[in-house]
C-alpha positions as CSV (number, residue, x, y, z in Angstrom):
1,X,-5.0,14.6,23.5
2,X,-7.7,14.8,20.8
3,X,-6.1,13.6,17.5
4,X,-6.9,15.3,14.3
5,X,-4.7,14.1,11.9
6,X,-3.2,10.9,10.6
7,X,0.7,11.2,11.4
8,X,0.0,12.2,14.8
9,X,-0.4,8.2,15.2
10,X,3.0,8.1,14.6
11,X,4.2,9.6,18.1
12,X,2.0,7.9,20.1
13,X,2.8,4.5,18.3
14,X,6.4,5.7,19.0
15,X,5.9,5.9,22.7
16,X,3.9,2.5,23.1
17,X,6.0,-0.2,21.0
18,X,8.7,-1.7,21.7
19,X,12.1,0.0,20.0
20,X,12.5,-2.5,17.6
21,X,9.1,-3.0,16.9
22,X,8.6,1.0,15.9
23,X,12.0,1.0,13.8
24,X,10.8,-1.7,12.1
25,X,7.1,-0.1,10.7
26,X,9.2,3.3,10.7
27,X,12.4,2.7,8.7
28,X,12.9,2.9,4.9
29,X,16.2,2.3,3.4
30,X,19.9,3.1,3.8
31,X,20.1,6.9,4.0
32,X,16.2,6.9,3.9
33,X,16.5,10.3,1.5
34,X,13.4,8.5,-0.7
35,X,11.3,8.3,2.9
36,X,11.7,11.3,3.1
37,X,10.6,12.2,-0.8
38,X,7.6,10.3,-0.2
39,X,6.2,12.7,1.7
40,X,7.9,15.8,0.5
41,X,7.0,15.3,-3.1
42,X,3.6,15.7,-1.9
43,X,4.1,19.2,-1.0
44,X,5.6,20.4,-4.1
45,X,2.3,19.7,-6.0
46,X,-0.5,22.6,-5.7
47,X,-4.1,22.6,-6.2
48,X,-6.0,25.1,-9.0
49,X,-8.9,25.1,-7.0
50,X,-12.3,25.5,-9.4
51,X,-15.0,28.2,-7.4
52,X,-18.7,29.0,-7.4
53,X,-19.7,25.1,-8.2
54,X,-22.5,23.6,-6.5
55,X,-20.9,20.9,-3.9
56,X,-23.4,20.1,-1.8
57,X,-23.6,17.0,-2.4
58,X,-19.6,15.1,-3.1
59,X,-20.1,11.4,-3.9
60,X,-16.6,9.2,-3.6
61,X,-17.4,6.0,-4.7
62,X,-15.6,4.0,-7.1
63,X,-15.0,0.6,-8.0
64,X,-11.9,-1.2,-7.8
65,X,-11.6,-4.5,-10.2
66,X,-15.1,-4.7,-10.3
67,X,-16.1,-4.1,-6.9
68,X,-17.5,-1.2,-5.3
69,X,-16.2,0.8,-2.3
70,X,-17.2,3.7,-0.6
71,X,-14.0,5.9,-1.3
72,X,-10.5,5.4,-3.4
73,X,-8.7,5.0,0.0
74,X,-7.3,1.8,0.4
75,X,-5.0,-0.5,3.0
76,X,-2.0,-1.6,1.9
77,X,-0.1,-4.6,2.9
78,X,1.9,-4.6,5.9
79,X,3.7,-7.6,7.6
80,X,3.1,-8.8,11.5
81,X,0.5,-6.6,12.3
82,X,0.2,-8.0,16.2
83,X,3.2,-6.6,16.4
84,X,1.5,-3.8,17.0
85,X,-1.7,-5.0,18.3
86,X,-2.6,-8.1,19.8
87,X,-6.0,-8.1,17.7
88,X,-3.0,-7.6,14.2
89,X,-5.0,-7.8,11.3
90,X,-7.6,-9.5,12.2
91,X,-8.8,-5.6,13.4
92,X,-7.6,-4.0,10.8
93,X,-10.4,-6.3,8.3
94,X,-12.4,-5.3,10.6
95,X,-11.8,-1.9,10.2
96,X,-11.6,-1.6,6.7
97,X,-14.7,-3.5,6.3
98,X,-16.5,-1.1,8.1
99,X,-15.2,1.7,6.2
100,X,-16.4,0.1,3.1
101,X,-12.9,-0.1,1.3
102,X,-10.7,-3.0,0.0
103,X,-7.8,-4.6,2.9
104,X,-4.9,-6.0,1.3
105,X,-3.2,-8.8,3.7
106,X,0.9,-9.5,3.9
107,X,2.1,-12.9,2.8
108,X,4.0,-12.1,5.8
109,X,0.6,-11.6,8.3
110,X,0.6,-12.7,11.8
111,X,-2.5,-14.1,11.0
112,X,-3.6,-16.4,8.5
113,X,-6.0,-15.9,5.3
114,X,-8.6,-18.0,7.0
115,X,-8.4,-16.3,10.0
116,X,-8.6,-12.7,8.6
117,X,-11.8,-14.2,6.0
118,X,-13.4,-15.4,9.6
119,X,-14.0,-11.8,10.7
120,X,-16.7,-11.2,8.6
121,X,-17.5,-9.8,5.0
122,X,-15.6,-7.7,3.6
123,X,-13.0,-7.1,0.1
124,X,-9.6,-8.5,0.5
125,X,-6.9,-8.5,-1.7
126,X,-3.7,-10.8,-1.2
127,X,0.0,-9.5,-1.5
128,X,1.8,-12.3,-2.7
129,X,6.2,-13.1,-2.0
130,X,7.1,-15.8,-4.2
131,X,9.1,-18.1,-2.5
132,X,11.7,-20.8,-4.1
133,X,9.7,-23.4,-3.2
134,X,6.6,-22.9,-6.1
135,X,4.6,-25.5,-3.8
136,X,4.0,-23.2,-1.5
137,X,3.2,-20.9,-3.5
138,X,0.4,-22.7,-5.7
139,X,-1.1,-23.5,-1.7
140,X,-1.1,-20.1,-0.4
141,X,-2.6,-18.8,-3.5
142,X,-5.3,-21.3,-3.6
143,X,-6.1,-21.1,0.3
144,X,-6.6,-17.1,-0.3
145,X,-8.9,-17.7,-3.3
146,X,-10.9,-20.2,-0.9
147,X,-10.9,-18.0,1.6
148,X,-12.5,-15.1,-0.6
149,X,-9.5,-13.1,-1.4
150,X,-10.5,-11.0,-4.3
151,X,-6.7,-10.4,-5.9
152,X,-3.4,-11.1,-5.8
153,X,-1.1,-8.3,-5.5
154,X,1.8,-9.7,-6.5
155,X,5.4,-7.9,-5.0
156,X,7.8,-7.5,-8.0
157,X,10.4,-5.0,-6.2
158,X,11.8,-7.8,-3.6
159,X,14.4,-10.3,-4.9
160,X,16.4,-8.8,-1.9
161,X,15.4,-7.2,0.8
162,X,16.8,-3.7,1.1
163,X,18.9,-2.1,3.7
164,X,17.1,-1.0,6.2
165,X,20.1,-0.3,8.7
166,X,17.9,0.0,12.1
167,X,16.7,-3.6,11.7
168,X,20.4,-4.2,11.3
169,X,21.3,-2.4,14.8
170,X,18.2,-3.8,16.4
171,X,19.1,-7.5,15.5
172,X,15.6,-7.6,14.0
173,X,13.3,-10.9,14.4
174,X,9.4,-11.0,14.9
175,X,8.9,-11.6,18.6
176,X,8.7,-15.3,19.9
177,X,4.8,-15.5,20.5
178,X,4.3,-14.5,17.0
179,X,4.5,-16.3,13.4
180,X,4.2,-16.5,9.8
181,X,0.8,-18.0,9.9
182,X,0.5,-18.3,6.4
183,X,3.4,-20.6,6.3
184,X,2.5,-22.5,9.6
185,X,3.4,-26.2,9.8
186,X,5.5,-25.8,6.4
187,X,9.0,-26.9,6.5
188,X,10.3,-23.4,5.5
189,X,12.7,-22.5,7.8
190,X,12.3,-20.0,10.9
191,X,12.7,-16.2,11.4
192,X,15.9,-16.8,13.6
193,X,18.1,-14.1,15.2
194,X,20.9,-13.2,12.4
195,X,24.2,-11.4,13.2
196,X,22.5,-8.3,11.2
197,X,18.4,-8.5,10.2
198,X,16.6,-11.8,11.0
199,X,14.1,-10.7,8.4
200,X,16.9,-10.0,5.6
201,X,18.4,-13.8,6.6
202,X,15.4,-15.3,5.6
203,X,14.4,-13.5,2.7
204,X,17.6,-14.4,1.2
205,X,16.8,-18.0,2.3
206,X,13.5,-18.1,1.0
207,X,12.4,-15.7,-1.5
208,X,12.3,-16.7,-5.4
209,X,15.7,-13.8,-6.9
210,X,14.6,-15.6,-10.5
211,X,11.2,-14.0,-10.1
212,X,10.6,-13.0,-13.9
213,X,7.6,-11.6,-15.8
214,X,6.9,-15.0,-17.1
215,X,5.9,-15.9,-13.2
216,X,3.1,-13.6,-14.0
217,X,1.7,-15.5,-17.0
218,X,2.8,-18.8,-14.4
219,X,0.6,-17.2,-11.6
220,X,-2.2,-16.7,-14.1
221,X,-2.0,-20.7,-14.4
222,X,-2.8,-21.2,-10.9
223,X,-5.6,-18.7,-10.3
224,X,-8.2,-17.1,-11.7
225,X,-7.5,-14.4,-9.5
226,X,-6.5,-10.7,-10.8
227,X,-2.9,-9.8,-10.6
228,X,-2.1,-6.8,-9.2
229,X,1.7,-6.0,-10.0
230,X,2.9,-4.1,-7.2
231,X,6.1,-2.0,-7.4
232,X,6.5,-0.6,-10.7
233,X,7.8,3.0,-10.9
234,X,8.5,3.1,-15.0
235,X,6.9,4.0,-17.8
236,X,9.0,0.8,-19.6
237,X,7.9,-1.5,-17.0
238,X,4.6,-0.5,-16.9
239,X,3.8,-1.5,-20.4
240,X,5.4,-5.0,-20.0
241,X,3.2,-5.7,-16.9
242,X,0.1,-5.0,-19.4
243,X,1.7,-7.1,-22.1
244,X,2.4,-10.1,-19.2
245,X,-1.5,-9.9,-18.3
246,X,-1.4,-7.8,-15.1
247,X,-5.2,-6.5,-14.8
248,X,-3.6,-3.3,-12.6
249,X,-0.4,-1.3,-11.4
250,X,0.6,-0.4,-7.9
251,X,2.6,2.4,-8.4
252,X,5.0,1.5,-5.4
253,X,8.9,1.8,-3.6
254,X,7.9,-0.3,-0.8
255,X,7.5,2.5,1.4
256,X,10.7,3.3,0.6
257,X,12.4,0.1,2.1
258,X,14.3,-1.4,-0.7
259,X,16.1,0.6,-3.4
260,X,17.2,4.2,-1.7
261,X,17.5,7.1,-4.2
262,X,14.2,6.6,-6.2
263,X,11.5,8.9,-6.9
264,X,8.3,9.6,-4.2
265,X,5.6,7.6,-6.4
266,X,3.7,10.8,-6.7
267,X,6.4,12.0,-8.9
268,X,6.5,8.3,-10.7
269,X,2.9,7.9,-11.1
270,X,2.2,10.1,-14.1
271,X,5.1,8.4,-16.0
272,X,3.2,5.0,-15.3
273,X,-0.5,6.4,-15.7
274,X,0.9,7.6,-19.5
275,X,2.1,4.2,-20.2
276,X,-0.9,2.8,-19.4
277,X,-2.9,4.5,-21.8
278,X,-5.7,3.6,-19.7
279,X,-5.8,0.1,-20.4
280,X,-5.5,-0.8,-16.4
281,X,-6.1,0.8,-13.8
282,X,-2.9,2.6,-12.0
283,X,-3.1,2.7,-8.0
284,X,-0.4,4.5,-6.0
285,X,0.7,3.3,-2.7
286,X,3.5,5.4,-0.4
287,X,3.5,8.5,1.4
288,X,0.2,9.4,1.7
289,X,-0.6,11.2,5.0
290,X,-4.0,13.5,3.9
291,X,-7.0,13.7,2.3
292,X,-4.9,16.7,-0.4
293,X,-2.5,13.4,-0.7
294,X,-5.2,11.1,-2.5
295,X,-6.8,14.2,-4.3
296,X,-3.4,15.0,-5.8
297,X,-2.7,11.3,-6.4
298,X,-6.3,10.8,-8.4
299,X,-5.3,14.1,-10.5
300,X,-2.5,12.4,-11.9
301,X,-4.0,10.0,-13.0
302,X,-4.3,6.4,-10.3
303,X,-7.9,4.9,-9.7
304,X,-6.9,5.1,-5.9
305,X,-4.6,4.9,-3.3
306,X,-3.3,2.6,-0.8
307,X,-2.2,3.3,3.2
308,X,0.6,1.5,5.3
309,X,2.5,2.8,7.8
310,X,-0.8,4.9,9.1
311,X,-2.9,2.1,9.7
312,X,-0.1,0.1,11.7
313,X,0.8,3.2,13.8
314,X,-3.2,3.7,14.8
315,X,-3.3,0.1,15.5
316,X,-0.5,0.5,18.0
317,X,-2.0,3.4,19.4
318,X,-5.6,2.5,19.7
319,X,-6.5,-1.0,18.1
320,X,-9.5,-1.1,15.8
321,X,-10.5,1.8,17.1
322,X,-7.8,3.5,15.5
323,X,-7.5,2.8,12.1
324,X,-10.9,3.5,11.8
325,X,-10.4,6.8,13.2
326,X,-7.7,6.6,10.2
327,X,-9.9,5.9,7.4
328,X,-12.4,8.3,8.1
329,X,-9.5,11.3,8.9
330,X,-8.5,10.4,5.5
331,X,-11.7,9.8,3.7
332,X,-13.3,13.1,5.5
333,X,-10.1,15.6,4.2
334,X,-10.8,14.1,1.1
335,X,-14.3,14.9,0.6
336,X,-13.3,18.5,1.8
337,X,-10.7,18.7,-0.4
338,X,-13.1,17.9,-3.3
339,X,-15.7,20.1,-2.0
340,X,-13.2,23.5,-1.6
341,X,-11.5,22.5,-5.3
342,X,-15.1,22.6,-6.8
343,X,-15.4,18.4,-7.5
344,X,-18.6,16.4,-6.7
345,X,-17.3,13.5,-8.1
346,X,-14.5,11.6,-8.7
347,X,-14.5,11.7,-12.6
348,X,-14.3,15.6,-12.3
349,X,-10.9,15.3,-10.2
350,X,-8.5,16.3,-13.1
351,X,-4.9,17.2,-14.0
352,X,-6.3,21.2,-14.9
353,X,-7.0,20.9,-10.8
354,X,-3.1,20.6,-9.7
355,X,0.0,22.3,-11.0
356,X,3.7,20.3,-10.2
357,X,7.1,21.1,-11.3
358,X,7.8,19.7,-14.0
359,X,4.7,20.9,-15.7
360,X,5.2,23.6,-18.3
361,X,4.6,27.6,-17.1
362,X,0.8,28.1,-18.3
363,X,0.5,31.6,-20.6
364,X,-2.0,33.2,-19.3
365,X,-5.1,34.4,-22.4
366,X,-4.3,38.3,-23.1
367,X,-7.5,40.6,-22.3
């Protein structure tokens, strides 16, 4: 079967993985009604499309922090990517390298910072979990500066992991051939099988619940790295992230896996992007499935988007191979997408080009 679209991954990634493997990439949170709002919020959002506007030629560079890439489509963070694959993330660096965009490694990565920096050249940010022990933490943010990480994206919405209920029925715990490599030869306890989720055992064990925003101005001690804060979905904590010396916003619900019941980032990001007042740059990460995703998501207002659960599914289904079919799926619907709303760049994406529902009914001028 030819594929020719992103979520059809999903099936195939479905039939291939183990059960407990799939549920784990799949599932969001309790009743999962926000997993489903990520995508559905989506659809409630229209395009204005502009007419009779030369677009033969649609450029979608941008930079991001500094550096260039060839298009505002992103990979997000996702833990134990040989879970899916055997070749994990070291493929997926690989792949995003190739599509000239940024990849941004787990803390959680079944492969280590050094490893994923051996694959080549390439712009990679760092999410970062801070654990209890700080020590750790100073390491692993160090080792990812030496290894060429470019930023830390730091995951804010975590004291606890949510309640992701199929993890709890499948007894959840990374299989025994794989491991935290980050945390390799540290005395940090394993992943062990729990009467519920293995993964929700040692989060509780070993992630920091007294994570504050003065760890941000601590972080900023340890590296000269950029901080992105990743998981803000307020205007209120938007503007404390700025104030606490955050150089960006991930507008983000952890692909709906932790609090159930909050709002599609789509329908967050604007709230963020005003609170902002353009003083970072806002980036949106959840639910994106097309290239009218990441043209809707630029219209209100974020400097790019990031991808998950697509990229993990391709990588079951066909390896490299398949999340770079990914990135291009994405970055060609994007580019037509521009082309059919009249936009040749991406400073003429704007919020005149897309209508939602909570904007105001426009009066039309009387002839």
């Amino acid at each position: 079967m030819e594929i020719t679209n992103v979520t059809e991954y999903d099936a195939i990634a479905k039939q291939k993985l183990p059960k407990m493997a799939y549920d784990y990439y799949a599932s969001g949170a309790e009743d999962q009604w926000t997993l489903q709002e990520n995508r559905n919020a989506f659809a409630r959002i229209l395009f204005r499309p502009r007419i009779l506007i030369d677009v033969s030629k649609i450029d979608m560079a941008t930079t991001v922090l500094g550096f260039k890439i060839s298009m505002p489509i992103m990979v997000a963070p996702t833990a134990f990517q040989k879970m899916a694959h055997p070749d994990g993330e070291y493929a997926t660096a690989r792949a995003a390298s190739a599509a000239g965009t940024i990849m941004t490694l787990s803390s959680w990565a079944t492969s280590s910072v050094e490893e994923v920096a051996s694959t080549g050249p390439g712009i990679r940010f760092f999410q970062l979990y801070v654990y209890k022990n700080r020590k750790v933490v100073e390491q692993l943010v160090r080792r990812a500066e030496k290894a060429g990480f470019k930023a830390i994206a730091l995951t804010v919405d975590t004291p606890r992991l949510g309640r992701r209920e199929s993890d709890i029925k499948n007894r959840f715990t990374l299989p025994p051939n794989l491991t935290l490599k980050n945390f390799e030869g540290l005395d940090l306890g394993k992943m062990d099988e729990a009467n519920d989720s293995g993964l929700a055992s040692y989060v509780a064990g070993q992630i920091d619940r007294t994570l504050s925003w003065k760890d941000i101005q601590w972080l900023q001690t340890i590296t000269n790295l950029p901080i992105l804060v990743k998981g803000v979905i307020t205007g209120e904590d938007a503007r404390i992230a700025i104030q606490a010396g955050a150089a960006g916003i991930i507008v983000s619900n952890h692909g709906a896996r932790q609090l159930d019941y909050v709002p599609a980032t789509i329908s967050a990001l604007e709230e963020v992007v005003k609170a902002t007042q353009g003083r970072v740059p806002v980036f949106l990460d959840g639910g994106v499935r097309r290239g009218t995703d990441v043209f809707k998501a630029l219209a209100l207002g974020a400097s790019g988007i990031f991808i998950g659960r697509p990229v993990v599914f391709a990588l079951a289904a066909e390896g490299e191979a398949g999340v770079r079919k990914v990135l291009q799926m994405l970055r060609d619907e994007f580019e037509l997408t521009m082309a059919l709303s009249g936009c040749r760049s991406l400073s003429e994406i704007t919020r005149n080009h897309i209508v939602t529902e909570w904007d105001t009914p426009r009066h039309l001028p009387r002839l």
